[in-house]
C-alpha positions as CSV (number, residue, x, y, z in Angstrom):
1,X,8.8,15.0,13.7
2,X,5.4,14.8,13.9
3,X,3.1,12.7,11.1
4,X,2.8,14.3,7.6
5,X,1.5,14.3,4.7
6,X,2.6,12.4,1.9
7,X,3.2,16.1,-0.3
8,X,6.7,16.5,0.3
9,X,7.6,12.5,0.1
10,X,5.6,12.7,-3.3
11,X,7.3,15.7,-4.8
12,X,10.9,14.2,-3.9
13,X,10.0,11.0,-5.0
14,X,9.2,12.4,-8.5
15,X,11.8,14.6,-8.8
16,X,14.2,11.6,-7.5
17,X,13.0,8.8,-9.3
18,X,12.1,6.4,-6.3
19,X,8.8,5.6,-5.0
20,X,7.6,5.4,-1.0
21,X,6.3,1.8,0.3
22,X,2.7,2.2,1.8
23,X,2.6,-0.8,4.1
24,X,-0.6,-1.9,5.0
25,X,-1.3,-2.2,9.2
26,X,-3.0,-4.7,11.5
27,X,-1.4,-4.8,15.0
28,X,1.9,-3.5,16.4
29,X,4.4,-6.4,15.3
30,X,3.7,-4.9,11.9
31,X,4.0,-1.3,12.9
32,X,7.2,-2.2,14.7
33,X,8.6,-4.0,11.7
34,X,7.9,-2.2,9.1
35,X,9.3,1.4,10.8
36,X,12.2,-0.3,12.4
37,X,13.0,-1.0,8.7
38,X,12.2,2.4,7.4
39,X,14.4,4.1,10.4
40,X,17.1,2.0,9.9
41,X,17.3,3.0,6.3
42,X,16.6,6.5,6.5
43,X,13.7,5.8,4.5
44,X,10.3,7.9,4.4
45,X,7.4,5.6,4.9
46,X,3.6,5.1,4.7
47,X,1.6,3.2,7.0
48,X,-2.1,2.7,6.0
49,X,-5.0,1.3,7.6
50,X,-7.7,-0.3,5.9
51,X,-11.3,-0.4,6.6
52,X,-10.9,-3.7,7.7
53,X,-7.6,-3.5,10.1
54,X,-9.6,-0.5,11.3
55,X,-12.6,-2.5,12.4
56,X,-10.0,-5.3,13.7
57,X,-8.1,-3.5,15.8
58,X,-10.0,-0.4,16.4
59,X,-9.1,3.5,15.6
60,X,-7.6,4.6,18.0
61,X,-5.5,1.8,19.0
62,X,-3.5,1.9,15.5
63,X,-3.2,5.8,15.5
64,X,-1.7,5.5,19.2
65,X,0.8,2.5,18.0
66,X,1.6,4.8,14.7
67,X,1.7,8.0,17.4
68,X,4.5,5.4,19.5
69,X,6.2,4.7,15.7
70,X,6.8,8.3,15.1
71,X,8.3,8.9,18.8
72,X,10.5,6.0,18.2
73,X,11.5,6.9,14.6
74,X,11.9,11.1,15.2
75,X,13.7,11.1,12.2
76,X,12.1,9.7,9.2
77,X,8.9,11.2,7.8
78,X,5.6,8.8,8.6
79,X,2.1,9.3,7.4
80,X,-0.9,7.9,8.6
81,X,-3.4,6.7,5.1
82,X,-6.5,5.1,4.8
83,X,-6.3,3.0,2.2
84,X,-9.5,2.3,0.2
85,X,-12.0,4.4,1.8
86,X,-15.5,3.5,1.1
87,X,-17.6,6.3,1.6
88,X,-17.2,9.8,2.5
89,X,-18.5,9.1,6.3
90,X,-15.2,7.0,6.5
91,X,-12.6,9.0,4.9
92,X,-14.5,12.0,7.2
93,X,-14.2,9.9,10.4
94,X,-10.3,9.2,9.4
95,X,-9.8,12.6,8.8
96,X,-11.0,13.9,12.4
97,X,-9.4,10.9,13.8
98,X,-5.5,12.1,12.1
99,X,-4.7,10.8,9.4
100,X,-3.3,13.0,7.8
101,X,-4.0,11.2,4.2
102,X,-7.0,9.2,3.0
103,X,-7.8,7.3,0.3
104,X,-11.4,7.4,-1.7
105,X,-11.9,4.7,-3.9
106,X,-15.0,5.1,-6.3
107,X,-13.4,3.6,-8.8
108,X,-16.1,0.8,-8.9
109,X,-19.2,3.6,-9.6
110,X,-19.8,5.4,-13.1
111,X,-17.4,8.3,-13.7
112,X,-19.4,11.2,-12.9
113,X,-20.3,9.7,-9.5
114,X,-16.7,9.0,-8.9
115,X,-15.7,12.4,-9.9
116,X,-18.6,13.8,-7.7
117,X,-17.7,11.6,-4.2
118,X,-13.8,12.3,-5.0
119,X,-14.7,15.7,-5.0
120,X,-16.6,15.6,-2.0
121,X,-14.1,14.1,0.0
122,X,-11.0,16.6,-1.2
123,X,-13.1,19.4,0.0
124,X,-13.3,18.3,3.3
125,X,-9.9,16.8,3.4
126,X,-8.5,20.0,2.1
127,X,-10.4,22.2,5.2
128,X,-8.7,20.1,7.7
129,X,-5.4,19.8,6.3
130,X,-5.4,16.4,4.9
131,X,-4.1,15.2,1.4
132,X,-6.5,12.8,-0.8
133,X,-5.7,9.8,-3.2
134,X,-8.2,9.2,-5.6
135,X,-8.6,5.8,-7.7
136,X,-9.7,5.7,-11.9
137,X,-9.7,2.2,-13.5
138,X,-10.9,-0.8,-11.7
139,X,-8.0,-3.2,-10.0
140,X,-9.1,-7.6,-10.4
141,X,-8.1,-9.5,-6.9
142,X,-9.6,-9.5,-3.3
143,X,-7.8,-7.6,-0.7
144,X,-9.9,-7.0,2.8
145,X,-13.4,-6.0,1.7
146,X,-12.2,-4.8,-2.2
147,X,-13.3,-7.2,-4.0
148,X,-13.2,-7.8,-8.0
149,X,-13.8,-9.9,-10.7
150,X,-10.8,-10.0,-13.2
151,X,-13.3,-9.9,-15.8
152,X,-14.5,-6.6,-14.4
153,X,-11.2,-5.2,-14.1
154,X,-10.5,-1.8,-16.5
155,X,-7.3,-0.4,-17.0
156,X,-7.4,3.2,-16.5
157,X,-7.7,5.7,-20.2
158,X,-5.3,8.3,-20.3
159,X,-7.1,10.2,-21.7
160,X,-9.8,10.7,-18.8
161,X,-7.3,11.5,-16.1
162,X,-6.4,15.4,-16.9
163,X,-10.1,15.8,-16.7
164,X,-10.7,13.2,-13.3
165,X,-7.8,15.3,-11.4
166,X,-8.9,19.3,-12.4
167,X,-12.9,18.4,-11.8
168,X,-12.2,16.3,-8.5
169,X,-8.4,18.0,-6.8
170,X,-7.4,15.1,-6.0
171,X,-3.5,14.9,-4.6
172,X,-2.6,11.8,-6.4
173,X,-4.4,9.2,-8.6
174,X,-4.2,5.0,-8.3
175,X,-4.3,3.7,-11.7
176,X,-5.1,0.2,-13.3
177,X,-2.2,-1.3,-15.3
178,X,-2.4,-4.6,-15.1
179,X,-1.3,-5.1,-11.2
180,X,-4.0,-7.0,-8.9
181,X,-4.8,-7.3,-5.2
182,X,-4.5,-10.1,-3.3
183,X,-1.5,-13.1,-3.5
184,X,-3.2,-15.2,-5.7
185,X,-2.8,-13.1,-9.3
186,X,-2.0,-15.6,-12.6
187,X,-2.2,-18.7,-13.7
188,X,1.2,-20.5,-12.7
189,X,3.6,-20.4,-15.9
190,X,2.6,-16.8,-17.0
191,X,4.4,-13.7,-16.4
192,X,2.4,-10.6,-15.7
193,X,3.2,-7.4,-18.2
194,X,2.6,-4.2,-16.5
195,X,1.3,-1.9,-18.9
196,X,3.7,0.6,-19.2
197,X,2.6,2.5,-22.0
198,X,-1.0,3.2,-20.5
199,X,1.6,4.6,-17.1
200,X,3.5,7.2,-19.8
201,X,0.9,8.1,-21.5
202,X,-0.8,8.8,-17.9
203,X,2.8,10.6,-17.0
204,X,2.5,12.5,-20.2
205,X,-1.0,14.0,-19.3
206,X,-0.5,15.0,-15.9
207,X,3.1,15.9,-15.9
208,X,5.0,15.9,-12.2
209,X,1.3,14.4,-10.6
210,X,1.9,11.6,-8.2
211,X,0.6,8.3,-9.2
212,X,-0.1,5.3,-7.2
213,X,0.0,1.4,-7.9
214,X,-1.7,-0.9,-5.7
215,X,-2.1,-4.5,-6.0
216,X,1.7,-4.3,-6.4
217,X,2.7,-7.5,-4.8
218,X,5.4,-9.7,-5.7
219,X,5.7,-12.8,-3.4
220,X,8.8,-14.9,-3.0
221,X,7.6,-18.7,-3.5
222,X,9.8,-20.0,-0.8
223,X,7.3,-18.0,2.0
224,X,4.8,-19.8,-0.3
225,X,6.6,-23.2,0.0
226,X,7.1,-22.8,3.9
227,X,3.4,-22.3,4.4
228,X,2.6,-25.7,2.6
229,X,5.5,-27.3,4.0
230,X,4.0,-26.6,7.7
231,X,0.0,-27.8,7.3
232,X,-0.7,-25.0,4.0
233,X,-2.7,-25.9,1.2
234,X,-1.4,-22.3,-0.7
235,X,-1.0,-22.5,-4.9
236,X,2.0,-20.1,-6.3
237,X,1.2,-16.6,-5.3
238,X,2.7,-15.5,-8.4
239,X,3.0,-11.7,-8.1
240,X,4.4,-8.8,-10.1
241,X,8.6,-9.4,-10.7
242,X,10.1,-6.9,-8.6
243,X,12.3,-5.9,-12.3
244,X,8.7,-4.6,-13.2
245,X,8.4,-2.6,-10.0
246,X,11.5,-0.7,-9.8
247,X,10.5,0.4,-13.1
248,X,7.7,1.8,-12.0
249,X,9.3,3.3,-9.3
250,X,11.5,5.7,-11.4
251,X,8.8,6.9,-13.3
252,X,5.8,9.3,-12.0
253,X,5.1,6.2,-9.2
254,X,5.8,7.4,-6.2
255,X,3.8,5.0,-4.3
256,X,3.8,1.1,-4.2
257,X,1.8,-0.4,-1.9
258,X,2.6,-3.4,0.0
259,X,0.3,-6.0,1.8
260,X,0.3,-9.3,0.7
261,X,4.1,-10.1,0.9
262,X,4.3,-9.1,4.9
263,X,1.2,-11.5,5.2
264,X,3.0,-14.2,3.9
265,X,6.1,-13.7,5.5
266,X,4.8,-13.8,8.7
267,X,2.3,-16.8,8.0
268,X,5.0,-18.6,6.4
269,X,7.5,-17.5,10.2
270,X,4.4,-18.2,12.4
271,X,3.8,-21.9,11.1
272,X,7.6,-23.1,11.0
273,X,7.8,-21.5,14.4
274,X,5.0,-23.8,15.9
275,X,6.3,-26.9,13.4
276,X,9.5,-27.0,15.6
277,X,7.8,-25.6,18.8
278,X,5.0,-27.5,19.0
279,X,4.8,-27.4,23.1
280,X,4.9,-23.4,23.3
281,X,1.8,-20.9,24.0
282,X,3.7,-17.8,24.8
283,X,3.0,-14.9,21.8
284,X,6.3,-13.2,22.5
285,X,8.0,-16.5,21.3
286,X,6.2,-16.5,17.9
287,X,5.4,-13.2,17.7
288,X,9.2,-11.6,17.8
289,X,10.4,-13.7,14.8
290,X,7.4,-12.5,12.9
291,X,8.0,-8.7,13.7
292,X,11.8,-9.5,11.8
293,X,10.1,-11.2,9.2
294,X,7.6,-8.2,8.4
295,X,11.5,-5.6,9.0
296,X,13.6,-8.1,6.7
297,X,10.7,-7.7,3.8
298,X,10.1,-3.9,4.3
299,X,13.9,-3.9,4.0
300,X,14.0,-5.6,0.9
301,X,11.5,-3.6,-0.5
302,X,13.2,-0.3,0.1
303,X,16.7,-1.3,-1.1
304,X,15.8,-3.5,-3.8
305,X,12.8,-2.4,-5.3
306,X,11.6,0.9,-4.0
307,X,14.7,2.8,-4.0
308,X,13.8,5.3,-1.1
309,X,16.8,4.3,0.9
310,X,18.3,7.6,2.6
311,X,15.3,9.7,0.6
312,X,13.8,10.6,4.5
C-alpha cells in the first residue's frame, strides 16, 4: 500500500486501546530497523523526520528510503511525519515533498499566535491532503533543535484544548504531562509521575480526539552502562517506566513517540562493536548489529509497551 495518513491508525488506535510508535529517522539502518520490526509484527507504524535529520540527510533521500520501506513492507500501514515543524514554510515544503502528515509546534509562542500559525498550516495541509498535529503546553528537555528550560515547561490546561482544536482544525494535539525530551530527564533516585489526571480531563473535553505524547522515552540503564563501559561519560538516562506508558497507551494516546531509546541502543552496539573490534573500518560490520539493535527496541516497544502488535 502506498503511505497514509495517520487517520485510520488513530481512529483504531482509540477505539482499540493501543497507541502507534512514531520513530524518529536519520539514515536507512534506522528505517530498516524500525520497519522490519513493524512488518514482522503486523504493526502500523510512523516514521518522522525532524528538521534536523532533514537537514542531515537531505529530503529527498529519507522520503526515497521510506518510499523503499513501504515496497518492502506492502502490508502494514506507514506514514511519513514531520515532527516539530517550525514554521509554516517547513511544514509547506514537507507537505509538497509527501509527507503525508506534519507536525506544527507553536507551542513555545502566546496562544493566539499559536492558534493563528496552527491554523495556517491545517489549511494548507488540508488542500493537499495531508493531516496536522498541533502542540498546547510546553515539553522541558533538548531533542534536535527543540530546546527547553524545565523551568519554562507548562503542562497543558484542559480547559483550553476544546477551544485550541475547533479555532485551529487540527487532527490531533501533543500535550504536556510531565514527559520530557531528550535522555537525560530526572535527578537519579526520582521516579517521574505522568499526570494522568490533566490526560482525562483532556480525554473528557475532546472525546474520541487523538492525542500525542512526546518526550516519551524510557531508556534501559544497561545501553546506558555499555556506553560508559566502552569510553562514555553518560549519567542515568532515567526516562518514563514503560508501566506509565502503556497506560497512556489505552487511553485517548494513540501516539508515543520514540527517539532517544534507538539512539542509545545503537550508540551503546556501535561502541562495544569497535571495543572488541578495534582493527575494523568496514560500516557493514558495525553498522548491521546496530540496524538489529534499532529492530530488537522497536520490537520491544510494540509488544511491551505500545500494544499495536497485529493492529496494521
Amino acid at each position: 500500500m502506498p503511505l497514509v495518513t495517520t487517520t485510520e491508525m488513530f481512529k483504531k488506535a482509540y477505539d482499540g486501546g493501543y497507541a502507534v510508535g512514531a520513530f524518529n529517522v536519520n539514515n536507512m539502518e534506522i528505517i530498516q530497523g524500525i520497519t522490519e520490526a513493524a512488518g514482522e509484527l503486523k504493526a502500523p507504524v510512523i516514521l518522522q523526520v525532524s528538521k534536523g535529520a532533514r537537514a542531515y540527510a537531505n529530503h529527498t533521500y529519507l522520503v526515497k528510503l521510506v518510499e523503499a520501506a513501504v515496497i518492502e513492507n506492502p502490508e502494514i500501514p506507514i506514514a511519513l511525519h514531520l515532527d516539530h515543524g517550525d514554521s509554516f514554510e517547513l511544514c509547506k515544503s514537507c507537505i509538497d515533498g509527501g509527507f503525508t502528515s506534519v507536525m506544527i509546534d507553536a507551542s513555545s509562542k502566546p496562544y493566539e499566535e499559536n492558534i493563528a500559525l496552527t491554523r495556517k498550516v491545517v489549511e494548507y495541509a488540508h488542500d493537499h491532503g495531508v493531516v496536522v498535529e498541533a502542540e498546547l503546553g510546553t515539553l522541558a528537555g533538548v531533542e534536535d533543535e527543540v530546546s527547553v528550560d524545565a523551568d519554562k515547561a507548562m503542562y497543558t490546561h484542559p480547559e483550553e484544548v476544546v477551544d485550541f482544536a475547533t479555532r485551529t482544525g487540527c487532527d490531533s494535539l501533543a500535550i504536556a504531562i510531565g514527559t520530557s525530551h531528550g535522555a537525560y530527564k530526572f535527578k537519579p533516585g526520582t521516579k517521574p509521575q505522568l499526570r494522568f489526571d490533566v490526560l482525562e480531563e483532556c480525554a473528557k473535553q475532546l472525546p474520541g480526539f487523538p492525542i500525542v505524547l512526546h518526550g516519551s522515552s524510557s531508556v534501559p540503564q544497561e545501553f546506558v552502562a555499555e556506553i560508559n563501559k566502552y569510553g562514555g561519560n553518560m549519567p542515568g538516562a532515567i526516562g518514563i517506566p514503560e508501566e506509565q506508558l502503556r497506560q497512556a497507551a489505552r487511553s485517548a494516546v494513540c501516539k508515543i513517540n520514540i527517539d532517544s531509546d534507538i539512539r542509545l541502543a545503537m550508540t551503546a552496539v556501535i561502541r562495544k562493536y569497535f571495543a572488541e573490534h578495534p582493527d575494523h573500518f568496514d560500516p557493514r560490520q558495525y553498522l548491521k548489529p546496530a540496524r538489529q539493535a534499532v529492530k530488537d527496541m522497536v520490537a520491544h516497544k510494540i509488544v511491551d509497551v505500545l500494544g499495536c502488535n497485529g493492529k496494521a
